[in-house]
Backbone as a printed PyTorch tensor [residue, N CA C, xyz], in Angstrom:
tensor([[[  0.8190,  -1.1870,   0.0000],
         [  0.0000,   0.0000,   0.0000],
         [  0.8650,   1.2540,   0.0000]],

        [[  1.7350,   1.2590,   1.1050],
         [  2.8360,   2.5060,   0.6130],
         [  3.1450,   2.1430,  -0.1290]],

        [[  4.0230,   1.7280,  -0.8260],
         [  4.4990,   1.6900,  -2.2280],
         [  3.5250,   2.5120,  -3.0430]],

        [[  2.0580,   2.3180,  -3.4050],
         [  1.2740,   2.7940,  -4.3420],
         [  1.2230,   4.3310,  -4.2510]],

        [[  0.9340,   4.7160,  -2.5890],
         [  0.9770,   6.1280,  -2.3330],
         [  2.4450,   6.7810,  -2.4740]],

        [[  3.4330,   6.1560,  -2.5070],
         [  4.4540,   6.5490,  -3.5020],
         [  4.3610,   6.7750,  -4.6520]],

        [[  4.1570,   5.8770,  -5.2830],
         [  4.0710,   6.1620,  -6.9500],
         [  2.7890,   7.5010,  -7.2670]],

        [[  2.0220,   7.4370,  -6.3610],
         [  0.8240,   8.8170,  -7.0650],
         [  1.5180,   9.8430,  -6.2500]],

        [[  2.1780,  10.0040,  -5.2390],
         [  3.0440,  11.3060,  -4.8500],
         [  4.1640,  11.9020,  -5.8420]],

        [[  4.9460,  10.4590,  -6.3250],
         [  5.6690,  10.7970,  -7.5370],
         [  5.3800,  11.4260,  -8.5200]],

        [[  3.7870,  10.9190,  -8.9290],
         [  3.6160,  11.3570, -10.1210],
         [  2.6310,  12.5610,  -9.8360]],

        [[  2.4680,  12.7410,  -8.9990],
         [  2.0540,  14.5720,  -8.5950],
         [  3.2080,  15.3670,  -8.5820]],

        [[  4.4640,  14.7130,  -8.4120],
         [  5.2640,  15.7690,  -8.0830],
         [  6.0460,  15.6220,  -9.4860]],

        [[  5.9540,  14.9690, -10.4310],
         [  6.2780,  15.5090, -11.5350],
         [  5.2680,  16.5410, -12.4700]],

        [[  4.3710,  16.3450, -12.1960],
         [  2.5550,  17.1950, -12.6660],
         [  3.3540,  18.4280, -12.1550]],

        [[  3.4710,  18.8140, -11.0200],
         [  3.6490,  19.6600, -10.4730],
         [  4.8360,  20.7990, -10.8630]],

        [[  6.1990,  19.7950, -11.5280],
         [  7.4450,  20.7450, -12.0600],
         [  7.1330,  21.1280, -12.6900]],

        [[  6.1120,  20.3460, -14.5420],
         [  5.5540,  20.4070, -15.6020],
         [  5.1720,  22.1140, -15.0520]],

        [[  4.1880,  22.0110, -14.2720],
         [  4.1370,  23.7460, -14.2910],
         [  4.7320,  24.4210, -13.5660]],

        [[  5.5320,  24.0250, -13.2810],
         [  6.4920,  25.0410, -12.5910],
         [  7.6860,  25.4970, -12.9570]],

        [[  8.0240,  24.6070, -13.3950],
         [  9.4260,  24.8020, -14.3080],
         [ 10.0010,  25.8850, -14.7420]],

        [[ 11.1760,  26.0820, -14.5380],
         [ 11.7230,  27.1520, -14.9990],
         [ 12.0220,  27.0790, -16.5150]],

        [[ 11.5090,  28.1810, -17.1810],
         [ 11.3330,  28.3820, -18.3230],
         [ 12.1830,  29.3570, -19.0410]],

        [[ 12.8050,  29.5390, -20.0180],
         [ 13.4330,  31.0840, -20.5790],
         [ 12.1010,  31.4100, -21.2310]],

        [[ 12.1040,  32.5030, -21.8200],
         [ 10.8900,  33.3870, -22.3670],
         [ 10.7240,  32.6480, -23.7780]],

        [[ 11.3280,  31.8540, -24.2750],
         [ 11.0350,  31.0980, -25.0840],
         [  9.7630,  29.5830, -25.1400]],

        [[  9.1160,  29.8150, -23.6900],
         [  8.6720,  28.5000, -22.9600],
         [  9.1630,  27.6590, -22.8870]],

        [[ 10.8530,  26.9760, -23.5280],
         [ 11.4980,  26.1100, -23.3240],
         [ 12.0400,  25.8520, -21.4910]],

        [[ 12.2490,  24.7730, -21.2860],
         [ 12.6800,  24.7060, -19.9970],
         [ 14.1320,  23.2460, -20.1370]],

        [[ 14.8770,  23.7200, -19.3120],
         [ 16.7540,  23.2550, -19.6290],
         [ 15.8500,  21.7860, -18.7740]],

        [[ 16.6980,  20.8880, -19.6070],
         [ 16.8730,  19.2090, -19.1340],
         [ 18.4350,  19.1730, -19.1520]],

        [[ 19.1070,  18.5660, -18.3650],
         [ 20.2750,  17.7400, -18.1890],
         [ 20.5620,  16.6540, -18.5150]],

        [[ 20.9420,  15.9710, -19.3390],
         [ 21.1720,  14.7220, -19.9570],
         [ 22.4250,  13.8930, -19.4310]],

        [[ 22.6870,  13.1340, -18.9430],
         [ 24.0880,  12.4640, -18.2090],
         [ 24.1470,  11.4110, -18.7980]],

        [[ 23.4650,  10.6420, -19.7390],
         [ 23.5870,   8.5000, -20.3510],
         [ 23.4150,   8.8850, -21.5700]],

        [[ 22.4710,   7.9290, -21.8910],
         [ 22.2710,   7.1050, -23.0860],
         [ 21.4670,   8.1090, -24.2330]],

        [[ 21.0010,   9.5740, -23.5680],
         [ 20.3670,  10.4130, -24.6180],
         [ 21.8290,  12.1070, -24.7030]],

        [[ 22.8640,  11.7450, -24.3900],
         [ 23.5840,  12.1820, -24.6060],
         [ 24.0580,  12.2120, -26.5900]],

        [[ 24.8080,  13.0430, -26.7980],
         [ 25.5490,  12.8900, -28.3530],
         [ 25.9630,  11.8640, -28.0850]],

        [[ 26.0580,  11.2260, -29.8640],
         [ 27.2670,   9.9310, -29.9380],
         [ 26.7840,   9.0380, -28.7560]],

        [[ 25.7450,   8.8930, -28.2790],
         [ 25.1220,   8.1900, -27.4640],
         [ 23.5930,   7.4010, -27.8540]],

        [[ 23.4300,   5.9860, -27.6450],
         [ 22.1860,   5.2320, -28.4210],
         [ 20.8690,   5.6400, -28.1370]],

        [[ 20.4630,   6.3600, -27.1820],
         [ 18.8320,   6.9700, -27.3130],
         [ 18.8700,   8.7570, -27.2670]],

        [[ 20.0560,   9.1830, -28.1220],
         [ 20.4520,  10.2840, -28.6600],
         [ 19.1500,  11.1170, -29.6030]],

        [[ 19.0270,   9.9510, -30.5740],
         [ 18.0520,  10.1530, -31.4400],
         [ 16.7860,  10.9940, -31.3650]],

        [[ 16.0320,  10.3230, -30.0560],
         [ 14.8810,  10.6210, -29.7340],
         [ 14.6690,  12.1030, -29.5120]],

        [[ 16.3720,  12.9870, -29.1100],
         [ 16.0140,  14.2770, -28.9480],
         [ 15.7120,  15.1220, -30.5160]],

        [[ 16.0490,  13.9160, -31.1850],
         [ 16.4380,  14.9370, -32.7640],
         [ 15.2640,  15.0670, -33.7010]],

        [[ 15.3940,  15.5050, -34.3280],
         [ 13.9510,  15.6000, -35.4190],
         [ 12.6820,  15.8250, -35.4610]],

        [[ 12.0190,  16.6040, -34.1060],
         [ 11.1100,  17.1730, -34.1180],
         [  9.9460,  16.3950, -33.6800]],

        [[ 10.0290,  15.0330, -33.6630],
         [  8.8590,  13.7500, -33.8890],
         [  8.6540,  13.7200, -32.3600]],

        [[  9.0600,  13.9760, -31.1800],
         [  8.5080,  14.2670, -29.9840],
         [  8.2560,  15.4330, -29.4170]],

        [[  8.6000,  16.7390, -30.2760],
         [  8.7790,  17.7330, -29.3590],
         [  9.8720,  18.1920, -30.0080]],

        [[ 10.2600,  19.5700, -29.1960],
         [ 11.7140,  20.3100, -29.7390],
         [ 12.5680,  20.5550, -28.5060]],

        [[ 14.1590,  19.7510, -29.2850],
         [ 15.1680,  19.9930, -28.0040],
         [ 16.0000,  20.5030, -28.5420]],

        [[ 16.7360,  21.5450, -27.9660],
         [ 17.9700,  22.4300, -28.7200],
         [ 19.2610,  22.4510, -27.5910]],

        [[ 20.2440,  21.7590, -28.6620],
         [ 21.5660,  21.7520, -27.2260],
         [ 22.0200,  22.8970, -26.9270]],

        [[ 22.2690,  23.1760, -25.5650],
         [ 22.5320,  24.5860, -25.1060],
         [ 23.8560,  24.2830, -25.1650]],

        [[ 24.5190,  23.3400, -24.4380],
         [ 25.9620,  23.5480, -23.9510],
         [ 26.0360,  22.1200, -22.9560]],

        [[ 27.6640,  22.3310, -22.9400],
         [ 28.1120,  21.2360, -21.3770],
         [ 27.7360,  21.8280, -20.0710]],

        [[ 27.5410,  20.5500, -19.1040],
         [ 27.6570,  20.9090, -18.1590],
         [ 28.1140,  20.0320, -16.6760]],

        [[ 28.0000,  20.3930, -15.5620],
         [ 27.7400,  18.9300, -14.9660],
         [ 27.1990,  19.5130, -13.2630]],

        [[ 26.7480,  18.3230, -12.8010],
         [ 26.2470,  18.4710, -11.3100],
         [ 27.0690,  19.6190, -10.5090]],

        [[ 26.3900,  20.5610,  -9.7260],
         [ 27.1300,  21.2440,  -8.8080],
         [ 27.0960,  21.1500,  -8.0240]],

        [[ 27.0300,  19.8280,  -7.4760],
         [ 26.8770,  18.7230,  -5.9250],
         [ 27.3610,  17.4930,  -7.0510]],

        [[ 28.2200,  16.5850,  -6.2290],
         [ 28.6950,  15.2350,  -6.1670],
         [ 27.2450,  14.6440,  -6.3000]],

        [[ 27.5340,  13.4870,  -7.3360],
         [ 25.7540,  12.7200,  -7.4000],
         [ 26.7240,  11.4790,  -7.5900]],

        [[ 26.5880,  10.2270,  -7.2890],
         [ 26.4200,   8.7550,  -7.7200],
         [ 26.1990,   7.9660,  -9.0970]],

        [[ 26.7780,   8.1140,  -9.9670],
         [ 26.4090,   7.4360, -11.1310],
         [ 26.9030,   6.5580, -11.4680]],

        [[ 25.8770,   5.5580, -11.3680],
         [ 26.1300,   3.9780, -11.7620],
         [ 25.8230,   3.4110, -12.5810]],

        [[ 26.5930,   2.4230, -13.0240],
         [ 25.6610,   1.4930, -14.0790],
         [ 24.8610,   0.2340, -13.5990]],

        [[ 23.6110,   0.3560, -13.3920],
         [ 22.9020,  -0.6480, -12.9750],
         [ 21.8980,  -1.8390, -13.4930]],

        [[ 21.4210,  -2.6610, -13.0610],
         [ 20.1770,  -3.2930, -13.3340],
         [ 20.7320,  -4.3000, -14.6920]],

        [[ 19.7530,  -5.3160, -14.8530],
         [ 20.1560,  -5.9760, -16.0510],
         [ 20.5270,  -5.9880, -17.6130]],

        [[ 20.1510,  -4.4910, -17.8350],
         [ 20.5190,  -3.6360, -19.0490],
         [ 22.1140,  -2.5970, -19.5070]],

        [[ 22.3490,  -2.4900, -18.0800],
         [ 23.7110,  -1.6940, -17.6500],
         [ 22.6980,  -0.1190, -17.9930]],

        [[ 22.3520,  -0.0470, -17.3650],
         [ 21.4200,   1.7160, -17.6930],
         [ 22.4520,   2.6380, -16.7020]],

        [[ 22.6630,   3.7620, -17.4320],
         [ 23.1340,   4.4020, -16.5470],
         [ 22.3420,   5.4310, -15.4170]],

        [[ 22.5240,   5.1480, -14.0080],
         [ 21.8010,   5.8460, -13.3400],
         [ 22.2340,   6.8160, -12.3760]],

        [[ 21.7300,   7.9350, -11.9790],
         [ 22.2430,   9.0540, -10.9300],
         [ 21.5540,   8.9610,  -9.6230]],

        [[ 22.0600,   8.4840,  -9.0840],
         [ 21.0800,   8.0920,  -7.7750],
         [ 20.6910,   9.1060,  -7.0390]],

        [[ 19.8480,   9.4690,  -6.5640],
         [ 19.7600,  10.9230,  -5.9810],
         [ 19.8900,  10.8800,  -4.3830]],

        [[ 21.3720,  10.6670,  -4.2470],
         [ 21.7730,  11.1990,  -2.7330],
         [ 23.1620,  12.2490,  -3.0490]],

        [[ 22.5560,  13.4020,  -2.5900],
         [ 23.7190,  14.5530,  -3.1100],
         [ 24.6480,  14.7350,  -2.1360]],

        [[ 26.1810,  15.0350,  -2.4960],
         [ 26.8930,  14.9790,  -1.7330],
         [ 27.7870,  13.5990,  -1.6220]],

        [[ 27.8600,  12.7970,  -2.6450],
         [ 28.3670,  11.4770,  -2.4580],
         [ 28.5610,  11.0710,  -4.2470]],

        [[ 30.0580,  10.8370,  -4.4180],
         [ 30.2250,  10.2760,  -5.8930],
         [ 30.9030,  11.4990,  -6.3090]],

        [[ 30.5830,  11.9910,  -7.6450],
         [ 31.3240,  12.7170,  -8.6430],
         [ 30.4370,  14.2660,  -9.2220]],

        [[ 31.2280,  14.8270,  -9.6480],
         [ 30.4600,  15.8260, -10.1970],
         [ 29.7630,  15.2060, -11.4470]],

        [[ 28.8650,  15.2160, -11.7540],
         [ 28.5550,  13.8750, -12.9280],
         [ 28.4090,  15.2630, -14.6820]],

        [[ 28.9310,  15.1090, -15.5160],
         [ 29.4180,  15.6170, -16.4310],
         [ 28.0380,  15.5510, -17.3900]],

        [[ 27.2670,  15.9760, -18.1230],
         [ 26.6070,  15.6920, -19.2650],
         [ 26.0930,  16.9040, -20.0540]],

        [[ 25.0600,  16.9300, -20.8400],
         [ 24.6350,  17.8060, -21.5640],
         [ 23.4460,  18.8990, -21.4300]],

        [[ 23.1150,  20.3080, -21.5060],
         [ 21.9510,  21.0790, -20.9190],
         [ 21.5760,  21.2090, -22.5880]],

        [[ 20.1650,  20.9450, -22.6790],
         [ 19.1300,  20.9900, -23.6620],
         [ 18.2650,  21.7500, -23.4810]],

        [[ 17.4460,  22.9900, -24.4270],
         [ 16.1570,  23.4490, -24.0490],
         [ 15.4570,  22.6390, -24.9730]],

        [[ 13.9790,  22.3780, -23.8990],
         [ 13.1690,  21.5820, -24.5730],
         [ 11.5920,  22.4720, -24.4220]],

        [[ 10.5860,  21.7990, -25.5830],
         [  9.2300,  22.4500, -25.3690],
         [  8.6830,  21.2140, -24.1830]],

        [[  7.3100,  21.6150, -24.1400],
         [  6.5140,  20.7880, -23.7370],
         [  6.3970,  19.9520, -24.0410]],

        [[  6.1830,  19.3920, -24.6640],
         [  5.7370,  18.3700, -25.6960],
         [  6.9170,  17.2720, -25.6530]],

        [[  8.2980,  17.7420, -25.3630],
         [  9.8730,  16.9850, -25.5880],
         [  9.5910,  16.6030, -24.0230]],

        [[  9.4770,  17.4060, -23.3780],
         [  9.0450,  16.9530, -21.6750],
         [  8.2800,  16.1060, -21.4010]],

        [[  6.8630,  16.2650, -21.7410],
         [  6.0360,  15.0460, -21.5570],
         [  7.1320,  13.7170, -22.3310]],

        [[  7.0680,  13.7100, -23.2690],
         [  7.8510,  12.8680, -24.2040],
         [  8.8760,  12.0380, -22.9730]],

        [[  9.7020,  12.9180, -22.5940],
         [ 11.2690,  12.4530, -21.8980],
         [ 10.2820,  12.0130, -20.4190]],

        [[  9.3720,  12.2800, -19.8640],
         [  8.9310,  12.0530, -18.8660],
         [  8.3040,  10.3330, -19.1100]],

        [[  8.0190,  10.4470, -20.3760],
         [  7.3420,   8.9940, -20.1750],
         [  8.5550,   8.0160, -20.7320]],

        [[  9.1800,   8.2230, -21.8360],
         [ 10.7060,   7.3600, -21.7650],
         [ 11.1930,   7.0210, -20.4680]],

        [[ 11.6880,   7.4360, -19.9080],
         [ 12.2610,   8.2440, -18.8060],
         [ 11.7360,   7.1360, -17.8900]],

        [[ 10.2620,   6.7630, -18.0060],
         [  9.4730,   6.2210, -16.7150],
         [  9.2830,   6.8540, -15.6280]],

        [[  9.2710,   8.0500, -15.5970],
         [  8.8170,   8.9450, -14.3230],
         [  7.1570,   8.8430, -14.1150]],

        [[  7.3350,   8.5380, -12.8980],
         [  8.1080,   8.6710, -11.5600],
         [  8.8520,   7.1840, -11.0830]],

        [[  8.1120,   5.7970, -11.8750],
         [  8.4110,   4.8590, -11.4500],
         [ 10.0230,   4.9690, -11.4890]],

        [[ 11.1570,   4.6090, -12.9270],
         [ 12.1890,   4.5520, -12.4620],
         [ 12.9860,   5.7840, -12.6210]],

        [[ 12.6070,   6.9290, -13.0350],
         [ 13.2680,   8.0680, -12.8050],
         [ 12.3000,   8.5940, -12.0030]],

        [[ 13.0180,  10.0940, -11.4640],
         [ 12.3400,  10.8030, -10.7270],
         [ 12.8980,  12.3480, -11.7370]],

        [[ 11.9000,  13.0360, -11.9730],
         [ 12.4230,  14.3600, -12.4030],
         [ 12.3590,  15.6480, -11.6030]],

        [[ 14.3650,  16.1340, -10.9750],
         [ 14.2650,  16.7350, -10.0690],
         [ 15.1330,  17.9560, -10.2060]],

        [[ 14.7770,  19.4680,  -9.9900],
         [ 15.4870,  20.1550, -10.2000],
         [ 16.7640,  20.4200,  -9.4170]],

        [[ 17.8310,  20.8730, -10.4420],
         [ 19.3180,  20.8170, -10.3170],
         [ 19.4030,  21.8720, -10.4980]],

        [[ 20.6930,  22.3630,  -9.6190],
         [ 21.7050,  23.4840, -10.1290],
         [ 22.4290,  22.6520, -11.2740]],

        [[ 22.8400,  22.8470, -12.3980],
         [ 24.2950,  22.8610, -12.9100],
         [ 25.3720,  23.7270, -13.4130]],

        [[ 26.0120,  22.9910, -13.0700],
         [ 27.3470,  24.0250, -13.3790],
         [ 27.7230,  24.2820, -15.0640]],

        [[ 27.5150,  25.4040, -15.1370],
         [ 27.8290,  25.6450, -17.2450],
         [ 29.3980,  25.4000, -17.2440]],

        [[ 30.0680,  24.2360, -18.2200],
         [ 30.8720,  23.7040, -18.8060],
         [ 31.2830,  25.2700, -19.8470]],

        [[ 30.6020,  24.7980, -20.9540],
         [ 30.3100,  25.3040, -22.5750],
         [ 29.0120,  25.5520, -22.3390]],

        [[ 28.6500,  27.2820, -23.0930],
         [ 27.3430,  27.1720, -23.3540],
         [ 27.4040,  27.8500, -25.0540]],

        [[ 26.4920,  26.6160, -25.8560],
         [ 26.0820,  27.4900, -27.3030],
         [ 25.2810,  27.7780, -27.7090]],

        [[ 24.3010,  27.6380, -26.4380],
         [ 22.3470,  27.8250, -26.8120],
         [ 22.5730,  29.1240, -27.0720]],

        [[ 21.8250,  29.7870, -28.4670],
         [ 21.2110,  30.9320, -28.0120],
         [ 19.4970,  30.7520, -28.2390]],

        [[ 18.3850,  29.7290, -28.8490],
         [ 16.9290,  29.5980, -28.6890],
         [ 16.9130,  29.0360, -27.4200]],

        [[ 15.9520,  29.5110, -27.0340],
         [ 15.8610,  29.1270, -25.2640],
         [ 16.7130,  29.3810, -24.1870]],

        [[ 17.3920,  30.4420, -24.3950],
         [ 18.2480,  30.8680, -23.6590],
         [ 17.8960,  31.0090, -22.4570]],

        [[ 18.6490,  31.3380, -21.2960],
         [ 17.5530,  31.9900, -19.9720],
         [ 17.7870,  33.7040, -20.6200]],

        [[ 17.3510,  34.3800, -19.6410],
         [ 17.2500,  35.4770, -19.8390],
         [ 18.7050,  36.0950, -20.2030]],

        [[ 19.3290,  35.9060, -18.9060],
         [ 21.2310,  35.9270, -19.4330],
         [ 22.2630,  34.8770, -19.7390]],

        [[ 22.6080,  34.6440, -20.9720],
         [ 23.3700,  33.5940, -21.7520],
         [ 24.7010,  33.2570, -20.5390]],

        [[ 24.6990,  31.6910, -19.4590],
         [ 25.2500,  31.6930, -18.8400],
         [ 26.8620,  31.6930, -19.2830]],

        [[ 27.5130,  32.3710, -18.2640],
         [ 28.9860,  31.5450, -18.7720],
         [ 29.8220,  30.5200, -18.2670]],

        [[ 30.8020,  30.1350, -18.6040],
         [ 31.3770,  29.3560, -17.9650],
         [ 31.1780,  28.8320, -16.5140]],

        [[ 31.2320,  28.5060, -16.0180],
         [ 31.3220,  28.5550, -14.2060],
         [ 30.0810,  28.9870, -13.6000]],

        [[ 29.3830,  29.3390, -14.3020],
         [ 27.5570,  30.2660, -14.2850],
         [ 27.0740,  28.7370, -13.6240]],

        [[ 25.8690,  28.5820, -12.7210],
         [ 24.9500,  27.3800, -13.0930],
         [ 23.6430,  28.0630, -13.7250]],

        [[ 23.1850,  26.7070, -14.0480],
         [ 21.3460,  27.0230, -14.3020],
         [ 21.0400,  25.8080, -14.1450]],

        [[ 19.7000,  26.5770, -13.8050],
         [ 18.8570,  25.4780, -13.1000],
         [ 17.8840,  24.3070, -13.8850]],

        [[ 18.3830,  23.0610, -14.1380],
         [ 17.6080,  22.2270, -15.0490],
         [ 17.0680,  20.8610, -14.4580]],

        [[ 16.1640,  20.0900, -15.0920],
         [ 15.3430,  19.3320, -14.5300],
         [ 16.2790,  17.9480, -15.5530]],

        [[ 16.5030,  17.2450, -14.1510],
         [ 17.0780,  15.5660, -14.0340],
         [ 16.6810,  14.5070, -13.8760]],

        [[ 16.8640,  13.5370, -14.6150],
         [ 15.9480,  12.2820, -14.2290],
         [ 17.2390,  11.8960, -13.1390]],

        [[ 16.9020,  11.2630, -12.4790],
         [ 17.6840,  10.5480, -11.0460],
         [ 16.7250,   9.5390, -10.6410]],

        [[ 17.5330,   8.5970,  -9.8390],
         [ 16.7200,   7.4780,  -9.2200],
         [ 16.6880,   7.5990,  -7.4520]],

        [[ 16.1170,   7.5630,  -7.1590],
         [ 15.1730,   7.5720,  -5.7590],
         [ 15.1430,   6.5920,  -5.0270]],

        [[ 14.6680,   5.8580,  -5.6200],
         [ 14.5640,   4.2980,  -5.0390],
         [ 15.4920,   3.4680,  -5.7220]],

        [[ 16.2900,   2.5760,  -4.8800],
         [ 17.3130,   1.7880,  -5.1860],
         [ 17.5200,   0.8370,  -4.1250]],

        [[ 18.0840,  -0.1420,  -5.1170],
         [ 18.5560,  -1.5920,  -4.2860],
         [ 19.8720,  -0.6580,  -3.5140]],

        [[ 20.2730,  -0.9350,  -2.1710],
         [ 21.6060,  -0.3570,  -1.3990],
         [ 22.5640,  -1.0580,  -2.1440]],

        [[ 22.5420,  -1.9640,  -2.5690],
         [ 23.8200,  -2.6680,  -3.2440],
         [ 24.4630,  -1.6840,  -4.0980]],

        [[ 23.4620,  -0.7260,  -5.1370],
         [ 23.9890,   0.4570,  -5.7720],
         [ 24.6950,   1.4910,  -5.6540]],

        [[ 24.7260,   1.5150,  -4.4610],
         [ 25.8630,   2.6180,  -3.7490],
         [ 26.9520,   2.1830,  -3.4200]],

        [[ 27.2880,   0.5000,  -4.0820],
         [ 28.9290,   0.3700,  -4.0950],
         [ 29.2830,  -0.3250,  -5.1980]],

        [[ 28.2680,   0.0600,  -5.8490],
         [ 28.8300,   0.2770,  -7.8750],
         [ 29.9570,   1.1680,  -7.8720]],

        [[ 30.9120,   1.0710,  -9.0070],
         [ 31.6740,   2.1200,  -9.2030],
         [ 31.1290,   3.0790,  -9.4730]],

        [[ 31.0640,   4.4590,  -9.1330],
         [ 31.2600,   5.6610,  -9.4880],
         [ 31.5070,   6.7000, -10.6940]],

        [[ 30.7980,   7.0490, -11.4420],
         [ 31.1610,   7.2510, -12.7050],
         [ 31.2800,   8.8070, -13.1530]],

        [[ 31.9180,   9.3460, -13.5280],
         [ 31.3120,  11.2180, -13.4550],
         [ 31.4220,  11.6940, -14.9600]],

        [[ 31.5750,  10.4420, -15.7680],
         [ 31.2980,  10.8410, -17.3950],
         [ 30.2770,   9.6430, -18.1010]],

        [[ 29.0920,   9.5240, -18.7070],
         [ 28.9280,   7.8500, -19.1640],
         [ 29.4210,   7.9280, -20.5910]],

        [[ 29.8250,   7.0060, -21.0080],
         [ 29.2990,   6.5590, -22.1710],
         [ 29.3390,   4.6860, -22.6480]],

        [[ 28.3400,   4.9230, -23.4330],
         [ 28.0820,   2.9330, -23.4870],
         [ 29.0680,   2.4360, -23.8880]],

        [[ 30.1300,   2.8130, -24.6670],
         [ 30.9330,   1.8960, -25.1240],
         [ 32.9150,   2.4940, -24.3320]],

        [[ 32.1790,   2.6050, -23.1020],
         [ 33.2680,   3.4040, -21.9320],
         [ 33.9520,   1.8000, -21.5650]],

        [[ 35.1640,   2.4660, -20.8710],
         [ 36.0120,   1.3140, -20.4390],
         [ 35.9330,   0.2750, -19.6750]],

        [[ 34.4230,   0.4920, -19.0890],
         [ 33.8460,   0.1630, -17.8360],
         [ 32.9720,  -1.1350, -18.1880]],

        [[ 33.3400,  -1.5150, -19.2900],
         [ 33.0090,  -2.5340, -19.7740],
         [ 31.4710,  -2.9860, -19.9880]],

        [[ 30.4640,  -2.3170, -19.5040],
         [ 29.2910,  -2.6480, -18.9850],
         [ 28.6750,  -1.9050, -20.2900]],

        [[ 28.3040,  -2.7090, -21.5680],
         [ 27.7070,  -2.7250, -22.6430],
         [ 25.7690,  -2.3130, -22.0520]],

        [[ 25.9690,  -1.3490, -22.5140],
         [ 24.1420,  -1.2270, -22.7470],
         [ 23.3800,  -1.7480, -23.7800]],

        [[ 22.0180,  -2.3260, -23.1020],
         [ 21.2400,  -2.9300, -23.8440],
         [ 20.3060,  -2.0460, -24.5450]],

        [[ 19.9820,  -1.8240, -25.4520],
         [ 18.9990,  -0.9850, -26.2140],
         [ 17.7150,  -1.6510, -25.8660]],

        [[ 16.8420,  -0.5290, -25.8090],
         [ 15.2270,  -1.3240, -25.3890],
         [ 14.8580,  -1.7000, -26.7140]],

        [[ 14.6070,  -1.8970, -28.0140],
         [ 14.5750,  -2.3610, -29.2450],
         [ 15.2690,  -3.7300, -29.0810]],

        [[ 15.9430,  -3.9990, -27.8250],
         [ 16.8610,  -5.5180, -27.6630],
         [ 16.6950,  -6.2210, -26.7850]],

        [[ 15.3520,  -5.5170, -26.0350],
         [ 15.2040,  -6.4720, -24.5320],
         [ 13.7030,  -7.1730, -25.2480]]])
C-alpha cells in the first residue's frame, strides 16, 4: 500500500514541475542529460527531429553537488542516484526543450516509477544555446537550473557500484548497454 501512495506522490510531483518549471521566455525549460540520450550516445536520437517535441543543445555541463552514477540493473542503464553529496560531479549535456519533448522524456524516462524528475543546479561547462536561452546567456562557471531524471529508489547494493562522473556505453567500464529495441 505505501508503495502505491508513492508512486501517485511521484507522479504529482512531476505534474507539479511540468508547471512550474523554470522556463526562458522562449517556454522552453533546460533538461540535463548524463547516459544514453547524450551525443554519440544510443537513445540520442529521440532528442532529434522534431517527432517528440523540440530539443535544442545549449551547452556542457555537470552536477554542482557530487551525485552517484552507476551502471545498474540488467541492461547496464546508466543511473544518478539521488543522494547529493556522495560520488562525482557527474558531467553531461543542458538541452532546451518544449513541452511536448518533456512530456515525451517524462514517459521514456518512466517517471516517476524509475526516474524521478528533479530540479538541479548545474554548473555551465560550454554554453552554445542561443533559442531558449535563460534570460542571461550563462557563462562558464555560471549554473542554471535544469530538470534531471535521477533514481530515488534503489537496491543499497547500488551505492557500491563504481562511481562514474562521465557515461558513455561503449566506456572502459566494460558494462555494454542494452537498447530497449533488444530487450
Amino acid at each position: 500500500m505505501r508503495q502505491i501512495s508513492m508512486s501517485f506522490f511521484l507522479k504529482d510531483l512531476c505534474l507539479l514541475f511540468k508547471t512550474q518549471s523554470e522556463a526562458s521566455p522562449a517556454g522552453m525549460t533546460h533538461v540535463f542529460v548524463y547516459g544514453t540520450l547524450k551525443r554519440g550516445q544510443p537513445n540520442h536520437k529521440v532528442l532529434l527531429g522534431g517527432t517528440h517535441g523540440r530539443a535544442a543543445f545549449q551547452g556542457r555541463g555537470r552536477t554542482a553537488e557530487p551525485y552517484p552514477l552507476v551502471i545498474a540493473g540488467e541492461h547496464n542503464v546508466p543511473r544518478l542516484l539521488n543522494v547529493p553529496g556522495q560520488g562525482h560531479r557527474v558531467v553531461g549535456e543542458i538541452y532546451a526543450v518544449d513541452e511536448q519533448m518533456l512530456r515525451f522524456l517524462d514517459e521514456f524516462e518512466g517517471c516517476p516509477d524509475m526516474y524521478q524528475r528533479t530540479p538541479l543546479p548545474i554548473a555551465v561547462l560550454e554554453w552554445e544555446g542561443t533559442r531558449g536561452a535563460p534570460r542571461e546567456t550563462p557563462a562558464a562557471d555560471r549554473t542554471v537550473q535544469c530538470f534531471v531524471y535521477s533514481t530515488a529508489t534503489f537496491p543499497p547494493e547500488w551505492l557500491h557500484l563504481p562511481y562514474h562522473d562521465n557515461y558513455d556505453s561503449q566506456g572502459q567500464h566494460g558494462l555494454r548497454y542494452n537498447p530497449r529495441e533488444n530487450r
